[in-house]
N, C-alpha and C positions, 0 to 999 in steps of 0.2 A: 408691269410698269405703271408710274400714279396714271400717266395721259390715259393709259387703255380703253378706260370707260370711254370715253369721251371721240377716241379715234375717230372713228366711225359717223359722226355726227359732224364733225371737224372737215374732216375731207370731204364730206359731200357737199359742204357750202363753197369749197374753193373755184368751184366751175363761172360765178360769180365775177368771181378776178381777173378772170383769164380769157375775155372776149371785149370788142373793142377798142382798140389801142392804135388801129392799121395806120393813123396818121405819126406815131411815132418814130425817133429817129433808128435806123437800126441796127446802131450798136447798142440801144437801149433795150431793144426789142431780142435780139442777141443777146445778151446777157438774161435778161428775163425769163427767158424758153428754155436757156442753159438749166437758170439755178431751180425753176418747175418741176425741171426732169431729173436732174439731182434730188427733190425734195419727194416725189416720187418714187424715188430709187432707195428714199431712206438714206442718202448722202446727205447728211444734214449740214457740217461740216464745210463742206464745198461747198452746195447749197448758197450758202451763208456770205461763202467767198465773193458766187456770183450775181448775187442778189445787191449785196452792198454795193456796187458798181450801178446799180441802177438808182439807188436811191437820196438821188441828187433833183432839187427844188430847182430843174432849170422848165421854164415854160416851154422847151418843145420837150419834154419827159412826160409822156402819157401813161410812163410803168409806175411812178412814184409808190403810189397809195397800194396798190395788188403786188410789188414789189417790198416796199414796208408789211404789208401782213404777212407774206410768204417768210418774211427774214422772224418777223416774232413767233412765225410756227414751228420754223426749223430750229430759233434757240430754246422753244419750248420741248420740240420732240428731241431734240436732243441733249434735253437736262439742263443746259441754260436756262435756270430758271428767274435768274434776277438780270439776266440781259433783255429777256424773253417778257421779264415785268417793265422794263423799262423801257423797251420798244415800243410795246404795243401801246403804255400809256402817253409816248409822245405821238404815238400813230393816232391814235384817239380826238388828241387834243387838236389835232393839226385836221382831222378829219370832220371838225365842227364847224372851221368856218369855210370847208370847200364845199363843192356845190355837187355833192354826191347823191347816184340812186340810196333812197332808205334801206333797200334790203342790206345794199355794201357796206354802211354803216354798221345797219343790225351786226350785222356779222364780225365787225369788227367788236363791238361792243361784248358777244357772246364768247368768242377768243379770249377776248381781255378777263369777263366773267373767272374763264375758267383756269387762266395764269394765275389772277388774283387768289380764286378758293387754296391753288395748290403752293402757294407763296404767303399761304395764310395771313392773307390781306383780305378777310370777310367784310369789312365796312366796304371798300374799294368794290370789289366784286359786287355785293350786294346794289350798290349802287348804280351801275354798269347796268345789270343785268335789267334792274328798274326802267332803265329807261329804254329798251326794246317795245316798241309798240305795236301791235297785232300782228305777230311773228307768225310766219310756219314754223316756226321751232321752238314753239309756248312750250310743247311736250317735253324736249331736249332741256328745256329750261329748268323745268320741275323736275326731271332727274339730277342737273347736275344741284341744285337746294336739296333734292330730299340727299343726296349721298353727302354733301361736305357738312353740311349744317349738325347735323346730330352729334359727330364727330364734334364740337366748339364745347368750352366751358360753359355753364351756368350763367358764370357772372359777364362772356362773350355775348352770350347769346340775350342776354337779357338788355344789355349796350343795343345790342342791332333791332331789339324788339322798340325802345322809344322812339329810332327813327322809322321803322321796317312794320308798324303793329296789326297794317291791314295784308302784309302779308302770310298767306296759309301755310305753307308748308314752316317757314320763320317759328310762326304760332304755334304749330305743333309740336315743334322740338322742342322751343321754351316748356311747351306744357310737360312732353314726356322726360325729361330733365328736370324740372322740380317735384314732380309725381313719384320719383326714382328716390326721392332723398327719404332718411329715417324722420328726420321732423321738417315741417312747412311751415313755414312764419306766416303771419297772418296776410302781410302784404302779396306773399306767395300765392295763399288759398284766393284773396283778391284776384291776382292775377292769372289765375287756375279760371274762377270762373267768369271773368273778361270773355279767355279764350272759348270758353264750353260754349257763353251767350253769343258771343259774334258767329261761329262756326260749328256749334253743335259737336265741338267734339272732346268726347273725354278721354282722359288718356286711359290703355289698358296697364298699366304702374301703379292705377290711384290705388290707394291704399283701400277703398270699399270692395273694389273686385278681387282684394289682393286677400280678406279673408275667405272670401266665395272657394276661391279656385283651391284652400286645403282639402277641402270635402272631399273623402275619396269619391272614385269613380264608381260609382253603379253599374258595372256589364253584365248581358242579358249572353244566354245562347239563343233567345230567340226575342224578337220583338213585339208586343201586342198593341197593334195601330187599328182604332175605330173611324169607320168613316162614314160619316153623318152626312150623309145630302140627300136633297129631297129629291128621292127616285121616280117619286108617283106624284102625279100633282093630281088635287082633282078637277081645275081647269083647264078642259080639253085647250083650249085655246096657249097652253103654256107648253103644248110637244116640243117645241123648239129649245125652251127653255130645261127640259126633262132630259133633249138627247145632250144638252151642253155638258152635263154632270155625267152621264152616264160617261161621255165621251172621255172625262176627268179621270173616273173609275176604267177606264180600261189604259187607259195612259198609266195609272197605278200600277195596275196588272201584271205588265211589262216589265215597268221598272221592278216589281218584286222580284220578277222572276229573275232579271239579271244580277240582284242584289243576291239573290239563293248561288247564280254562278260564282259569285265572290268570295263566297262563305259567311253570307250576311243573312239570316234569316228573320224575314219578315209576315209577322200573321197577321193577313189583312181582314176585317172587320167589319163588315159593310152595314148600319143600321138604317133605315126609311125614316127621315123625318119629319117630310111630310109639310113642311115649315107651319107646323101647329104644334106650339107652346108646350100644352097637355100632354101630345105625344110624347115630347123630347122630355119632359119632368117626369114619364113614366119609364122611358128609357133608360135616364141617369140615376136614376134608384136600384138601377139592378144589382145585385152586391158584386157582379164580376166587372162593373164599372170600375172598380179601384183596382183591380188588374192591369189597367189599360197604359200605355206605356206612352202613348200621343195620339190624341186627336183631331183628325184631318175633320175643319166643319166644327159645325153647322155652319152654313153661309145668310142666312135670313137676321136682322134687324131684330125678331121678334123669337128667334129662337139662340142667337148667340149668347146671347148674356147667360142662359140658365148653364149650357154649360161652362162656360169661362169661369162662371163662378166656385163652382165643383173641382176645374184644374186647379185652380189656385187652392182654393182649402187642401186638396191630397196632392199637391205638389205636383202637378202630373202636364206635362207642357202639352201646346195645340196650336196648332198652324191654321190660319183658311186663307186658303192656298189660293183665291180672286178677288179681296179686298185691297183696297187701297186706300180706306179708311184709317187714320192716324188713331180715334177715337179707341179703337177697340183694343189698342196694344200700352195706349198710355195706364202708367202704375201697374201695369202686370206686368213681371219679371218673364214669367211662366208661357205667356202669347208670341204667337209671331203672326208675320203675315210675310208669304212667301213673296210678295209683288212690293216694289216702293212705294211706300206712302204717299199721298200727294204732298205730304211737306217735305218727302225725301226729294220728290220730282221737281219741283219749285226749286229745292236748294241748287240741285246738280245744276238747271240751264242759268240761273243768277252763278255759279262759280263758273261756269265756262264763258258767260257772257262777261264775267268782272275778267276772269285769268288768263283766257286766249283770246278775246277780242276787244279786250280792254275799251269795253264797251258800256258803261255806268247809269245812262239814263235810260229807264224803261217809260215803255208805251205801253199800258198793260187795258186791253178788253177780254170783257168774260160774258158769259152767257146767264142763264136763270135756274140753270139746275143747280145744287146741292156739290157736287163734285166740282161746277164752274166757281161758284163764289168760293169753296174752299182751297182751291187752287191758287185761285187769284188771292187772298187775300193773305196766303201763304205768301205767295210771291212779290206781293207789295213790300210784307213786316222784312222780308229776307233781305229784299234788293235797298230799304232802310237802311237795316243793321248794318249793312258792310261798307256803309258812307255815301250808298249813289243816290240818285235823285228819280221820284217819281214823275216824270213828266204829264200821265194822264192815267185814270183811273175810271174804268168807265163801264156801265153793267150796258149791256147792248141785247135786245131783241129781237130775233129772225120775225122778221114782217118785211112790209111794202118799203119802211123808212131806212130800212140795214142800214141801204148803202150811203145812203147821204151822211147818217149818223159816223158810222166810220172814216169819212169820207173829211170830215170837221174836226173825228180824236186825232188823225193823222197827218193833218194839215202843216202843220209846222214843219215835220220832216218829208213828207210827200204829198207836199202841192204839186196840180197841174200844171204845167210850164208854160210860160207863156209863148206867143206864138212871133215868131220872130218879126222887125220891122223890115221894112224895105231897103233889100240889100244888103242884110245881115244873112249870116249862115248860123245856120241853127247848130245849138251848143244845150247834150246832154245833161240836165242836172247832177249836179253831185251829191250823195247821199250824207247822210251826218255817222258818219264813222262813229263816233263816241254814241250812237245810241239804236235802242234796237227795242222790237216788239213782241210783247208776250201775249197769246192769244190760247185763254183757255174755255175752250168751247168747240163742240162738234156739230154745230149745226151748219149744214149747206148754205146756208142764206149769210151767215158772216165769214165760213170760210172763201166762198166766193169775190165777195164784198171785198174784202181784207186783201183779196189776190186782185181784184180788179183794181183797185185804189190804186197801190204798186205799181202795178202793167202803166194804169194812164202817167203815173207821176215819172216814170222812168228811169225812178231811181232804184238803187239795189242796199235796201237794209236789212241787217239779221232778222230774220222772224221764225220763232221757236210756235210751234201747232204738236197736237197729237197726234200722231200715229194714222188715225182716226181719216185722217184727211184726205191719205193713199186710196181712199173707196169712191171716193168721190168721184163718178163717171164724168161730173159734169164741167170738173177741173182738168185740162191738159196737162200732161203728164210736164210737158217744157216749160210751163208755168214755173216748177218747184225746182226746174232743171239749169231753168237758166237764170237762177239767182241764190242770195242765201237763206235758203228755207233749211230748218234744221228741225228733225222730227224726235218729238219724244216717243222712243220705241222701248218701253219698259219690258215686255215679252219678247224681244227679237230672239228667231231662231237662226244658229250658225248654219249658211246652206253645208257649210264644210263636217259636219257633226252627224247629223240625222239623218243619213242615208241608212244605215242597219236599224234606227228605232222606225222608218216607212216601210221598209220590207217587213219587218215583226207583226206590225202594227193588221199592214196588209193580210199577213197571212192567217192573223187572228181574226181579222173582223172584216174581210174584204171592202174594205172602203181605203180611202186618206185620210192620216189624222187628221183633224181640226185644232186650232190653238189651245181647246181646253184640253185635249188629249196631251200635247207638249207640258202643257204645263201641271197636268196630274204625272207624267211621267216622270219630269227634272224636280218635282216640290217631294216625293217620296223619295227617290235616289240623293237627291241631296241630301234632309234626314236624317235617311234611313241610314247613311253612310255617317252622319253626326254622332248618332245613337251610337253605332261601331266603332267609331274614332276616343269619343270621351266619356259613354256613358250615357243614360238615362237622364243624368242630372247635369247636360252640358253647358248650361247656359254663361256662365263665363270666360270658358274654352272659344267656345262659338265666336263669342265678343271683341276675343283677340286677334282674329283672322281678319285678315286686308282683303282678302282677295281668295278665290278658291273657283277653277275652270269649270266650267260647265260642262253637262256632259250632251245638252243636243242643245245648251242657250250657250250665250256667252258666258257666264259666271254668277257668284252670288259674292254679295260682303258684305256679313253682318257687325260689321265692326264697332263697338261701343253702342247696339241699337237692337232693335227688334223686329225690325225690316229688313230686306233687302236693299243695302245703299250704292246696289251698281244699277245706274241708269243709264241704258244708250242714247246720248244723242247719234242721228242716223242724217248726212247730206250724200245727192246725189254727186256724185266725182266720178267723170268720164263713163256716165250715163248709166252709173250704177251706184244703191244704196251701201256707205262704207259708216262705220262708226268713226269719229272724229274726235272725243273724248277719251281722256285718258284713264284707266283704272292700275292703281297701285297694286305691286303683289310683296305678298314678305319678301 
């Protein structure tokens, strides 16, 4: 049936409706309970019967409004579809100027949303759904756009694009809908790349990928994977850094070996590089180099380029599988980098901070290192492009001055409160909803700073940190607990997954993985399973996947990119780390 989708998400909001009322009269209240349990029952029908007896504007009627939404659910589930449009939109209008909780609105509004999509009244809908503001059911929301919208004409969809144009999911149909056509008029190609510069994303239709993808496939019965890291270092002082890789290479291992249980044969390669230049150009000269079917590595500054440049000339694709360097994969088709970019990492918490908390002006501090300024500066140009506003911009120093300095970027939204007068009860500050703070940097000295600022101001705003931050002995864990700290977890592993890759693991090397072991495990099984799936020569295959589960992380999705563009945002929720962000599957 059309509702189906949608059930499920429908009914769980009605709990909403259905608490506080005990002052009403009760035969209203009677009737009410009546048509509930009809509508429950799937008596839609009756329902309807007994619903409409409550839905009278007298001021001792407490049921009006949760008796109004019940009656446009029941003519919606039960195919009244233009009763069903026309209830809800006078339940709407009538619901603007009473003095209702937001959530019971929202909800009214996402009802309406989804009458409208299926009454194809998309401008209506569209509109509606706009004005939900920092939903729990952002997520529910992007599903019911990404399913009706693609479904609209061209020439619909390009109508709702003049009013709708900062919305993404909106954006993307427009794109994949004129991508799809045999010829694109120039205003088209215009508006093609509108979408790609606001949102980075191209559609897989365009016609450039669309010569790519004749190529036949290239399959192998076995695969030749080289793997370049530097095994041996000759500064003793770098053991730490030597067992990180090996720990990578034995996470490999594993995965080979499960990939062999598959029927996937992988011949793995292992060369010392020693991260000296010389070695690696004596290496790459060896003629069973052009054998080599991907190469995992080199991971060094000083040794990457020599072979990057080698894949590229004999066509031959390479992964390094711990950068997060954008640098290394721009202009080469042929590169990947198993981990998010930092400009993929930037985009994803700027789309959850514009999408789900409709939260537009950033507070952005960063730190001194190389990965801080390119983060941040990502994150500036992003949270630009998509119309919000920088509020502060600010390079910050771990020293004696952190906190103060912090203490002045944040001031605006988390001042100190002042301290009540005589006879006044003291009253919590309120945080500024529409904005939120990005903070890229790992050092103790501002992640502290950043959390104490907070703590004193007492108010509660988004603030997006690394990962990074969880190590931090000297931060309490309720700190992050009891407010909205949302963590960039780009390597999260599923605890629900890796129970047989810790036993393997164990039985092979009597230790625990470490994260580099995770991720030589999932960045070769990934692959190595691409290689199986399309060939040698995937890289447009690859392109077209949304979404594809992991097998000890969450997932990977290299869609239109060369990175990995599934980023976990991670908050704690009832005292456990849960992902909050949404990721798309075919």
């Amino acid at each position: 049936m059309r509702f189906s989708l949608f059930l499920n998400t429908i009914a769980s909001l009605l709990f909403i409706f259905l608490t506080n009322y005990s002052s009403a009269q009760v035969d209203y209240q009677s009737y009410y309970q009546k048509g509930k349990t009809q509508l429950a029952n799937k008596d839609y029908s009756a329902a309807r019967q007994s619903l409409i007896m409550v839905m009278q504007e007298d001021p001792k009627n407490g049921f009006f409004f949760p008796a109004s939404y019940l009656y446009s659910m029941a003519s919606y589930k039960g195919g009244d579809l233009k009763t069903a449009y026309t209830k809800i939109s006078e339940l709407i209008e009538k619901a603007k100027g009473a003095t209702l909780p937001a959530d019971q609105f929202q909800e009214m509004l996402y009802l309406g949303g989804v009458i409208a999509f299926e009454s194809d009244q998309s401008l209506q809908a569209m509109t509606w759904l706009e004005n939900i503001k920092g939903s729990k059911i952002r997520a529910s929301i992007q599903n019911l756009k990404a399913t009706f919208l693609p479904k609209k004409s061209l020439a619909e969809l390009k109508l709702l694009y003049q009013q709708f144009s900062k919305d993404r999911i909106l954006s993307e149909a427009l794109a994949d809908k004129m991508a799809m056509q045999q010829e694109i008029s120039e205003e088209e190609q215009k508006l093609l790349k509108n979408i790609e510069f606001a949102y980075g994303y191209t559609s897989p239709y365009a016609k450039k990928t669309n010569n790519i993808s004749t190529e036949k496939a290239i399959k192998k019965d076995k695969y030749n994977v080289a793997v370049m890291l530097p095994f041996k270092l000759k500064n003793e002082s770098s053991a730490r850094e030597v067992q990180s890789f090996l720990d990578l290479y034995e996470g490999m291992k594993i995965a080979q070996q499960d990939l062999e249980s598959e029927g996937i044969k992988i011949n793995l390669l292992p060369f010392d590089t020693e991260n000296d230049a010389v070695n690696v150009r004596s290496l790459i000269e060896l003629p069973a180099m052009k054998n080599i079917d991907m190469f995992f590595g080199p991971l060094y500054p000083t040794t990457f380029p020599i072979v990057s440049e080698f894949a590229q000339e004999n066509n031959i694709n390479m992964v390094n599988p711990l950068s997060y360097t954008p640098d290394l994969i721009e202009g080469k088709k042929n590169t990947y980098l198993f981990e998010p970019s930092y400009t993929t990492q930037a985009k994803a918490v700027a789309d959850y901070s514009f999408d789900s908390l409709n939260a537009d002006k950033a507070y952005i501090i960063y730190g001194t290192s190389r990965k801080d300024e390119i983060m941040a500066n990502a994150y500036k140009k992003i949270v630009e492009e998509r119309g919000g506003k920088v509020m502060a911009f600010e390079q910050i120093e771990a020293g004696k001055s952190t906190f103060n300095k912090i203490r002045n970027v944040l001031s605006p939204i988390a001042s100190k409160p002042q301290r009540p007068k005589e006879g006044q009860t003291f009253k919590k500050p309120e945080g500024d909803t529409t904005s939120h703070i990005f903070v890229a940097s790992s050092e103790l000295a501002v992640a502290g700073s950043v959390i104490s600022v907070l703590k004193t101001s007492m108010v509660d705003i988004p603030l997006f940190i690394d990962k990074d931050w969880l190590k931090f002995e000297q931060i309490d864990m309720n700190d992050f607990m009891d407010r909205s700290v949302f963590f960039i977890y780009t390597d999260y592993i599923s605890p629900l997954k890796n129970d047989d890759f810790i036993k393997k693991y164990i039985e092979k090397t009597n230790l625990l993985p470490s994260e580099y072991a995770y991720i030589g495990y999932e960045s070769l099984y990934f692959f190595g399973k691409t290689m199986h799936k399309y060939g040698v020569n995937f890289q447009n295959q690859l392109q077209k996947e949304r979404f594809r589960d992991g097998k000890v992380m969450i997932g990977q999705n290299y869609f239109g990119s060369n990175d990995n563009q599934l980023v976990p945002l991670l908050r704690f929720l009832n005292n456990r780390l849960e992902i909050v962000n949404h990721f798309y599957k075919d």
